[in-house]
N, C-alpha and C positions, 0 to 999 in steps of 0.2 A: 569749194574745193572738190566739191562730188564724191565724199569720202559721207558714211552713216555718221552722223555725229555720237560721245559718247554716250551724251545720257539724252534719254527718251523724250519727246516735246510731249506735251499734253495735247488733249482734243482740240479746243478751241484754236491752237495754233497751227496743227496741220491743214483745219478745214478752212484758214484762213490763207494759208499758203495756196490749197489747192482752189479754190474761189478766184485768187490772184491770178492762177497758170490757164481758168478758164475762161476768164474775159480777156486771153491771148487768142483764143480761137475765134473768128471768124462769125462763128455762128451765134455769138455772144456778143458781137456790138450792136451797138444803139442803130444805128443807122443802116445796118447791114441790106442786101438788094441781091439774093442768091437765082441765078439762072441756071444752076449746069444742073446734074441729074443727082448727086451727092451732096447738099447743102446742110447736113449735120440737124436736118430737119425732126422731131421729136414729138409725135402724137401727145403721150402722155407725160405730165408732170411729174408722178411719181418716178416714172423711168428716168426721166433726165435729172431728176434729184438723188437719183441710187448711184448714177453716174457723175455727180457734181459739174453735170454740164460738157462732160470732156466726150464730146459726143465724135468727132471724128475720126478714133483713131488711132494706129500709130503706122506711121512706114508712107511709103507709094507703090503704086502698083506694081515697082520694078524691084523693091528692095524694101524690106520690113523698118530696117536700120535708117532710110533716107529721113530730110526735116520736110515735113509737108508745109509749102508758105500759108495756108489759109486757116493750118490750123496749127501754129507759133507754141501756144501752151501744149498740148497734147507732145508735142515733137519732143521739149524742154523736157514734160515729163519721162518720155523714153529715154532719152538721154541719160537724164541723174538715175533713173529705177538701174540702168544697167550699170550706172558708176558705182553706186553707193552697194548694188550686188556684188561688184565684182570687189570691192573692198574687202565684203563680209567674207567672199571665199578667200580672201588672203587671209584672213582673220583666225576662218576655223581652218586653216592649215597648207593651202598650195599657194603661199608666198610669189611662185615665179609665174604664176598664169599671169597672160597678158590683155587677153580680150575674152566678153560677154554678152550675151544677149537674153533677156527673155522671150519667149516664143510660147503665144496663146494657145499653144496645145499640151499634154499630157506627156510623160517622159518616151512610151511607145511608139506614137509618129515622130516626134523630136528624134527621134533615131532613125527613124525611118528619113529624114528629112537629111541627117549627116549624110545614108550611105548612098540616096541622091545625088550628092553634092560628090562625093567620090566618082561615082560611075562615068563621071568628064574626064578624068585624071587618070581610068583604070578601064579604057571600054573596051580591053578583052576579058576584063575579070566575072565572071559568073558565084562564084564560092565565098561565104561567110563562113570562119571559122569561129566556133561558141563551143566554149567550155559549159557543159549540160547545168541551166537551173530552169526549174520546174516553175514557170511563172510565163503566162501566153502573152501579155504584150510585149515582150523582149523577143521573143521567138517570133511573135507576128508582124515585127517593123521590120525582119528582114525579109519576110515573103511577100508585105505589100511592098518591099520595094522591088521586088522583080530578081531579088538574090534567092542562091540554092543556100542554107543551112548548112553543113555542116557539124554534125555535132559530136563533138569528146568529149564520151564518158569519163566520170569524176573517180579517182583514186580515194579507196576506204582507207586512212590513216589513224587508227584507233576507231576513236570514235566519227571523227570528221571526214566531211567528205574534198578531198583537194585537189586540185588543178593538174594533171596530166601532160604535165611539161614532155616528155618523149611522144609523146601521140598527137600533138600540136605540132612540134616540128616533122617528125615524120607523115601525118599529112601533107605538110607544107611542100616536102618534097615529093611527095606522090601526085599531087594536082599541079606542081609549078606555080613559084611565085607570082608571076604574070596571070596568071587564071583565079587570085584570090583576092577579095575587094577589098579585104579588110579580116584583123581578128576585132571579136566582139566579145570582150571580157566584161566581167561584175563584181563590183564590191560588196554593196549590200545587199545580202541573203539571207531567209530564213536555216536555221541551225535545223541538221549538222553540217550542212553546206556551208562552207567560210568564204572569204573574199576570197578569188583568184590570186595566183601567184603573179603579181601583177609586173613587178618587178622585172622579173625570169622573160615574162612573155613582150615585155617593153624592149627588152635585150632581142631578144628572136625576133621581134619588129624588125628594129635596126637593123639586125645583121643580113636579113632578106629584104629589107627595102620595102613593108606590109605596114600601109597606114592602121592604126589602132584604135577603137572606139571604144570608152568605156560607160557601160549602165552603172551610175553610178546613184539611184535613185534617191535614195535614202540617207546616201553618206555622208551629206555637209555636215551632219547632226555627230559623227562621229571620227574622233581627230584620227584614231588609227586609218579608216578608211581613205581621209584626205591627204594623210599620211604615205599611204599607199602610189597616190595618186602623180602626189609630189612629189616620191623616189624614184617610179618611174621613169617620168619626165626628164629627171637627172641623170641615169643612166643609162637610158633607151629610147624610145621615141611612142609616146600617145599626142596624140594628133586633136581630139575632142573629149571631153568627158559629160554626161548631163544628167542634170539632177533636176526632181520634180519640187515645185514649190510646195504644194498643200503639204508634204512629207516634214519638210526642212523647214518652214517657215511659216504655217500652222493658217495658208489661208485656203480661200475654197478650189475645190479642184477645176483643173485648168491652164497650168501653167505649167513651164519648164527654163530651163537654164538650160544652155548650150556654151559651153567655155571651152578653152586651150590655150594651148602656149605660141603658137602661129596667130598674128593676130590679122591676118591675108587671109588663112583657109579660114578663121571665125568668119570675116565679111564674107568669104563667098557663098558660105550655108546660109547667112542671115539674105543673102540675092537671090537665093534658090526658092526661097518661100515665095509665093505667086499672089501677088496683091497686098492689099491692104490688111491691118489686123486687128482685134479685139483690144482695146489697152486696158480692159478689166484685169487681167492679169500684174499686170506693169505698176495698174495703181494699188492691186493687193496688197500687192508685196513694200512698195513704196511704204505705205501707210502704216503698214506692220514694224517695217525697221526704224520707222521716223518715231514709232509708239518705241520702239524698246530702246533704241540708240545700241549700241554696240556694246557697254557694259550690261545690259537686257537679255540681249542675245546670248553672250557669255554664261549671264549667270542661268539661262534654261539651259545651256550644253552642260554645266558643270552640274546641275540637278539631274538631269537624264544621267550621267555616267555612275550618280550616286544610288541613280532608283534600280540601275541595270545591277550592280553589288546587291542590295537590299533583296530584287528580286531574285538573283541568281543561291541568296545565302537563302531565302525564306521558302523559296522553291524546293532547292535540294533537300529540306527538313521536311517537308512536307513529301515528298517521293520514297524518301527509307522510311516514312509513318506507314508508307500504302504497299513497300516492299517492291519499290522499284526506283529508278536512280536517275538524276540528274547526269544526262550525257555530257563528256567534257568536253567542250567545245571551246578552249581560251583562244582562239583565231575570230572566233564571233561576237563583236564589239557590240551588237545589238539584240540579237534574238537567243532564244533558248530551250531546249529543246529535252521534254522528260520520257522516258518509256512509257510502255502503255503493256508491254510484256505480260503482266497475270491479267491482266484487262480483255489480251488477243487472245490466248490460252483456254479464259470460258466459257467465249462466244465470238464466232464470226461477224457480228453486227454490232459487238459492243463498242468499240473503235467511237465509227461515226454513230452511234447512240449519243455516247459520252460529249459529241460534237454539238448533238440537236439538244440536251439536256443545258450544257453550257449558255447556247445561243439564246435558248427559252429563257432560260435565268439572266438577261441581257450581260451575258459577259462575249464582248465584241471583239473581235482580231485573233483570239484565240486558237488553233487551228490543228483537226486533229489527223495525221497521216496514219491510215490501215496498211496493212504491208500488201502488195502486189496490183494493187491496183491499176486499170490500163487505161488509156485514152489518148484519141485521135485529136491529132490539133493539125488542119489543115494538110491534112494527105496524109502526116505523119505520127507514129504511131510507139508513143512512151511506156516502155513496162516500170509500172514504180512512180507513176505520175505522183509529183508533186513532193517525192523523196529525194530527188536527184538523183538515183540511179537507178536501176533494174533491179536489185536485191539488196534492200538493206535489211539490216539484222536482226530490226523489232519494228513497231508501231509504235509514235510518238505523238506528243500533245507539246504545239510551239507557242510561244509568249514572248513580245517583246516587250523592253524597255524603248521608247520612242518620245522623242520629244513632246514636250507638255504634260508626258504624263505626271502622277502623282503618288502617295505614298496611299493615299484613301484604293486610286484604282488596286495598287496591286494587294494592301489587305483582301476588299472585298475579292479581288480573284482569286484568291489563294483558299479564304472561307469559303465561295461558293463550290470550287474544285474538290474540296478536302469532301463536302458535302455529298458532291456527286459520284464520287471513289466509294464515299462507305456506304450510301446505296446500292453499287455493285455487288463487294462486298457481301451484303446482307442479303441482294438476293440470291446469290451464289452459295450462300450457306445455307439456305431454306431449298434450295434446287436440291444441294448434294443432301440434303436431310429428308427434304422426300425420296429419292432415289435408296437412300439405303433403307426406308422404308418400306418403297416397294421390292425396294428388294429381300428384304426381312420376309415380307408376306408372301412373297411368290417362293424361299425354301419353304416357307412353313406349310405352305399348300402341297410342296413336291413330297413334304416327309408323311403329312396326312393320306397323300395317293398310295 
């Protein structure tokens, strides 16, 4: 059926499965007599055992998605990996997507490989328009693809930073629809930064006739974002969206998903890719949905949205303990975001101190934003990097809830944190206590003169 079955196979049956699909390859008969230059040929043993033998492949050189005859299993594989994915993305939430593929690269050229695939359909267009988040492979897949950026600044809405629907379209008419390749929106973001208004800017698609790409890297794992993604599509027009594997589906890095509602513009990106391709990817994932089956998957989404409550309520107690406050961010289904406000106030360095102290205490993803900091990413030059905008209104420490996590991570984060706050704290109160020491001794010295 090429759908993820519901409940999860064990070991022994997957490896039996896959054993089956690699004595379809070529390189795996008895009798085989290889002459061309690519004969699936394997020095080492352990290598072709870490591979189960699926040594050639997926695609042909003209097309990732084509069935290679010599190597039957591998092709099979690609196949079902993109059925049984594109299943799970109806699952966690865009019902009407129609076509998928996996692609052995990372979410960053995966986008750089959609606005490729555009530049045939748009070859006056020079300009990507991106709604500002502070994260360089999203920023970087549009300058290796030969596009100018574009960037609108985020609108402060309380605490949140949001989507600039007037300044999106008002560009739009300052450069001419024709001269623009594409807008390039995001869903998942580190907080205070939320999903784009995805919606709004799907409509401004449409109504300008502007294919729409969206980084959507993070967001299979969360249904508002798919959510998102899905209403769009319903009332406007997104064209692609891609999501990273190791993110959403907990295997090693290296992979992505490239999907949409056009199932003609998905074949022509997956044509666009030039040769042959790694199917280490293909079988990651493969092997991970075949382990959980679909009620598996389920029940890690429905634990990640419980751990994201836990840590949103255990966080916020822990920030009016230190005298500073969980920012509200209800638009951000995944990350979260605490001030750092009497932290900035006693030291310029304390910020990213509190960064190096965390990371030494191995508390990993954790991430701490100073306020004004600058930097150049390819000619171009962010005030407020990594804030999403140019002035935001304190220093902050981000935390997500992400799939797989657990209730152990976010305890020990929370103790370790709590830990490294009241060693500020404490030196801060021996600073201001030497100080008014010396300060005591230097009247007592002016009353002596």
């Amino acid at each position: 059926k090429g759908k993820c079955p519901e409940d999860g196979w064990d070991e022994s049956t997957i490896e039996l499965f896959l054993h089956e699909l690699a004595i379809m390859d070529s390189n795996n008969f008895l009798g085989n007599c290889g002459v061309g230059e690519r004969e699936g040929r394997v020095a080492s043993g352990l290598v072709a055992r870490r591979h189960y033998r699926l040594i050639h492949g997926i695609g042909r050189s003209g097309d990732i998605s084509a069935v290679q005859p010599k190597a039957a299993g591998s092709s099979l594989l690609n196949k079902l990996t993109n059925s049984v994915v594109l299943d799970v993305i109806k699952l966690a939430g865009v019902q009407t997507v129609t076509s998928c593929f996996v692609v052995p690269m990372a979410t960053g050229m995966s986008l750089t490989l959609c606005f490729l695939t555009l530049r045939h359909k748009r070859p006056k267009a020079k300009y990507i328009i991106w709604p500002r988040i502070d994260q360089k492979s999203c920023f970087k897949s549009m300058i290796t693809a030969g596009f100018e950026p574009v960037v609108i600044e985020n609108v402060l809405e309380g605490d949140e930073l949001r989507t600039d629907l007037k300044a999106v379209e008002a560009k739009i008419k300052a450069l001419g629809a024709e001269n623009i390749l594409c807008v390039h929106s995001t869903t998942s973001c580190f907080a205070p930064r939320v999903p784009d208004r995805l919606e709004e800017l799907a409509v401004i698609c449409a109504n300008y006739d502007i294919p729409h790409i969206v980084n959507n890297a993070y967001g299979v794992q969360s249904s508002k974002c798919m959510h998102l993604i899905q209403q769009g599509a319903r009332v406007g027009r997104i064209d692609a969206f891609v999501q990273s594997l190791d993110k959403n589906f907990m295997v090693p890095v290296g992979g992505a998903i490239i999907a949409g509602f056009n199932e003609s513009f998905i074949q022509e990106i997956s044509k666009m890719y030039p040769g042959r391709a790694s199917a280490s990817p293909s079988l990651d994932v493969l092997i991970t949905l075949l382990s959980l089956g679909t009620s598996g998957y389920k029940k890690l989404l429905k634990e990640r949205k419980e751990m994201f409550s836990y840590l949103s309520s255990e966080l916020k107690k822990l920030a009016d303990n230190h005298n500073e406050r969980l920012l509200d961010t209800p638009h951000n289904p995944i990350s979260l975001a605490m001030s750092l406000k009497t932290l900035d106030e006693t030291n310029d360095a304390a910020v990213t101190q509190l960064g190096s102290m965390l990371f030494t205490r191995q508390v990993s993803g954790a991430r701490v934003v100073p306020c004004g900091s600058v930097q150049t990413v390819n000619n171009y030059t962010f005030k407020g990097f990594m804030s999403h905008t140019n002035d935001y209104p304190c220093a902050y420490l981000n935390a997500a809830s992400a799939i797989g996590i657990k209730k152990q991570d976010v305890d020990v984060f929370l103790k370790r944190l709590d830990k490294c706050l009241k060693t500020f704290r404490k030196e801060a109160k021996q600073e201001k206590s030497t100080n008014e020491i010396s300060d005591a001794n230097a009247a007592t010295e002016q009353l002596e003169d």
